[in-house]
Every structure is written in C-alpha cells, then in structure tokens.
C-alpha positions as CSV (number, residue, x, y, z in Angstrom):
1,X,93.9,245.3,10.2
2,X,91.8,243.0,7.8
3,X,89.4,244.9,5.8
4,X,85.7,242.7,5.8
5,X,84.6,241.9,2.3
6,X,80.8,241.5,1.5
7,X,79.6,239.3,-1.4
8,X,76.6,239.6,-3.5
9,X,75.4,237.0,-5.9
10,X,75.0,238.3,-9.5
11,X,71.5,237.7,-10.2
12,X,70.7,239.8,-6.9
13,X,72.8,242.6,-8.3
14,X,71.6,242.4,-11.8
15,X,68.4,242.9,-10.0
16,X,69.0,245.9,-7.8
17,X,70.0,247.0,-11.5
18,X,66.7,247.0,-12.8
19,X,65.2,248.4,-9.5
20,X,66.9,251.8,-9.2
21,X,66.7,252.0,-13.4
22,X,62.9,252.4,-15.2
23,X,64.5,251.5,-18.5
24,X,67.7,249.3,-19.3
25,X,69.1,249.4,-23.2
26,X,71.7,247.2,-22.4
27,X,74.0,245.8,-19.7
28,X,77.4,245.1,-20.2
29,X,79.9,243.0,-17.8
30,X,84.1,243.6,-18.8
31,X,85.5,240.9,-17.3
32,X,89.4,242.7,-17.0
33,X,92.0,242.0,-18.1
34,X,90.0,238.8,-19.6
35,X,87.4,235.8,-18.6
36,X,90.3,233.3,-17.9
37,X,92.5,235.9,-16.3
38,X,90.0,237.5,-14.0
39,X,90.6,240.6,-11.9
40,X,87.9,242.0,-11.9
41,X,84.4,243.2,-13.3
42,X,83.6,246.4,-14.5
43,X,79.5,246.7,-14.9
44,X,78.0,249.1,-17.2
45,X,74.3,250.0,-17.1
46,X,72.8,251.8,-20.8
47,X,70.0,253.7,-19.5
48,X,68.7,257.0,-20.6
49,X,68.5,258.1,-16.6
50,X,72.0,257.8,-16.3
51,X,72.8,261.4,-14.9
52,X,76.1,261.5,-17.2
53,X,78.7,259.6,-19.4
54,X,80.2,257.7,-16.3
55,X,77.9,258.0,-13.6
56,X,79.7,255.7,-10.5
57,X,76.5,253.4,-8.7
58,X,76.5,252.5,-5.2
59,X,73.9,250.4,-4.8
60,X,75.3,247.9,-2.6
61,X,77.5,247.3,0.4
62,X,79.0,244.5,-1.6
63,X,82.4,244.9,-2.6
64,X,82.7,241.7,-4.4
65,X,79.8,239.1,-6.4
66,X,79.7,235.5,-6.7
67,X,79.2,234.2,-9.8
68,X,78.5,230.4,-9.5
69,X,80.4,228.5,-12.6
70,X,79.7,224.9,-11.9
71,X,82.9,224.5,-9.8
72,X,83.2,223.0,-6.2
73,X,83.1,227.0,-5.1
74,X,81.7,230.2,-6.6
75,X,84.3,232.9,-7.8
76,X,84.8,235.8,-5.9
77,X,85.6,238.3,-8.1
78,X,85.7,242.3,-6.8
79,X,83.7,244.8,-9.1
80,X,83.0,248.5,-10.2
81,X,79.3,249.8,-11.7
82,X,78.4,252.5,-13.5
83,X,75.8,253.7,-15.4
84,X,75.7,255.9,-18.9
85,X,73.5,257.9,-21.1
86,X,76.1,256.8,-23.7
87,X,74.3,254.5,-26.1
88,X,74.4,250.5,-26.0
89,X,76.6,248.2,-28.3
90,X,79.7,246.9,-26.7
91,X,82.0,245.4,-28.6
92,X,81.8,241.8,-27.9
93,X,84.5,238.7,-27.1
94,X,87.3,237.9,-25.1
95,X,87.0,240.8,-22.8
96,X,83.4,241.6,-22.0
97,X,79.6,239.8,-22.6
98,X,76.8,241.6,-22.8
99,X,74.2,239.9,-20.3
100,X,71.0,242.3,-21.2
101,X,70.2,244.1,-24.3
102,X,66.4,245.2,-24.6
103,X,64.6,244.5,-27.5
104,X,64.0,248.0,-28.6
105,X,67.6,248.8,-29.3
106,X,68.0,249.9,-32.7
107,X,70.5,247.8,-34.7
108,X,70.9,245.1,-32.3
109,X,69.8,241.7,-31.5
110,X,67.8,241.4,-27.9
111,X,69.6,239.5,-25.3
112,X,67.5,238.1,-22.5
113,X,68.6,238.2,-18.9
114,X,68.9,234.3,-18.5
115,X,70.7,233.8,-21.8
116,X,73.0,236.6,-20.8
117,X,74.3,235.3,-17.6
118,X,74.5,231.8,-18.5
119,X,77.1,233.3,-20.8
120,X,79.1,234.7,-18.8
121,X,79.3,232.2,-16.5
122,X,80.6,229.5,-19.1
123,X,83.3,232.2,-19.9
124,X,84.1,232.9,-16.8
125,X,84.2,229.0,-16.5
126,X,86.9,229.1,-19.4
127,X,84.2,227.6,-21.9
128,X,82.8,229.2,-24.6
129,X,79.1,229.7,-24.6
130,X,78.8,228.9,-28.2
131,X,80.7,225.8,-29.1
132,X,81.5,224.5,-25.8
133,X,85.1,224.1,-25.6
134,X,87.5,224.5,-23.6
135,X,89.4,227.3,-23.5
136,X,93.0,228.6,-22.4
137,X,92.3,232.0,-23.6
138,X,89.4,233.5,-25.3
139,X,91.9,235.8,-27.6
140,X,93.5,232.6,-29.2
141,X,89.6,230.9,-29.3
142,X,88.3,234.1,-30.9
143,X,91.0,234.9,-33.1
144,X,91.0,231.0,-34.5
145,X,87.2,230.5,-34.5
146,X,85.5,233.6,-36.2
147,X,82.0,231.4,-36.4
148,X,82.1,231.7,-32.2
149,X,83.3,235.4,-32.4
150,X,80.7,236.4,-34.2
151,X,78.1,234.7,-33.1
152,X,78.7,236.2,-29.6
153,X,77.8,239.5,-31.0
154,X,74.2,241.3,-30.1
C-alpha cells in the first residue's frame, strides 16, 4: 500500500507558527544531516508558551513542506516541529538557519521573517546567503570562509 503524502509550503507553515504561538523569540530550521545533503527538517519554535523542553506540534496534516529554491521544481523535504520554553540562540552554519529571531531577544541580533527564509532557501539551494557562491558543502564553505560564518550568526 502507498502511504499519501501532503505538502505545505513554508511560508504557510511559518505562519500557522505564529497563529497557535502569542509570542515567538526565535525560530530555528535544522536542515539534517546538512543543506546540500538534505533529509530532513527539524523546526524549532522559542516561545515562552511552550508547555515543556520538547513539546512535539501537530499543527498540520502535512507531512512534508515545499520550499521553492529557484529550481525547475520545489523540494520536498519531510519535517518534524516542536516547540520549547528553552531559550533562543542556535548555533548557526552548515546545519541549521535561524529564519525568526524577535527583536527583544537579549544578546542577539533580530532576524526578520523575509530575510530569514530567503536564507534558507539559498542554502538549501547550495548557495550561501552571504557571499553568493556556490557551494559543495557548507562544512568546507564555513570552515574556509570565517567572514561568511560569522556573519550568519544572529
């Protein structure tokens, strides 16, 4: 028997996001094992309503979201949410982009929700967001170009 899949465009679940939450911090997107490698993405929601550390969201029937990269066809890419009182400030690079951090985060640059995306779509493109090359792996890019690694973080 084939098991149905159902799609939902990023934006569209970014947005559900902000409806169930009063108050984001930050929203992070790992993209595992990494951008040019892509299995799958793992979506974590900062919020203070979080009801614990790892708090699994169903807020869609979705089981996969499109994320349009400039290519012929959008990727398909299957993906897990949760959300978590735990405070915001990922880590970022190869293996995850931030695509929201408020502007009342303590110790952090903001990160609007345009910027954030358009991100991770040029990683997820195999391009970095900052300098605009291509890229085989963002480990080697990251590792060789400290101005781009660091400028990536919020």
């Amino acid at each position: 028997m084939v098991q149905e899949t159902e799609q939902i465009g990023i934006e569209s679940l970014i947005d559900k996001l902000f409806d169930r939450f009063g108050h984001i911090a930050e929203i992070h997107v790992a993209h595992i094992p990494s951008a040019s490698e892509i299995a799958q993405l793992h979506i974590t929601v900062h919020t203070g309503e979080a009801n614990s550390l790892e708090q699994s969201l169903d807020l869609t029937r979705a089981n996969e979201v499109t994320v349009d990269t400039g290519e012929a066809y959008p990727l398909l890419i299957p993906f897990d949410m949760i959300a978590t009182v735990d405070g915001p400030g990922h880590v970022q690079g190869k293996e995850g982009t931030t695509v929201y951090m408020a502007d009342n985060v303590v110790g952090a640059k903001s990160r609007d929700l345009e910027t954030g995306v358009s991100m991770l779509r040029q990683k997820l493109a195999g391009t970095c967001p900052l300098c605009e090359a291509k890229v085989d792996t963002f480990r080697d890019h990251y590792r060789d170009s400290r101005t781009c690694q660091e400028a990536e973080r919020v």
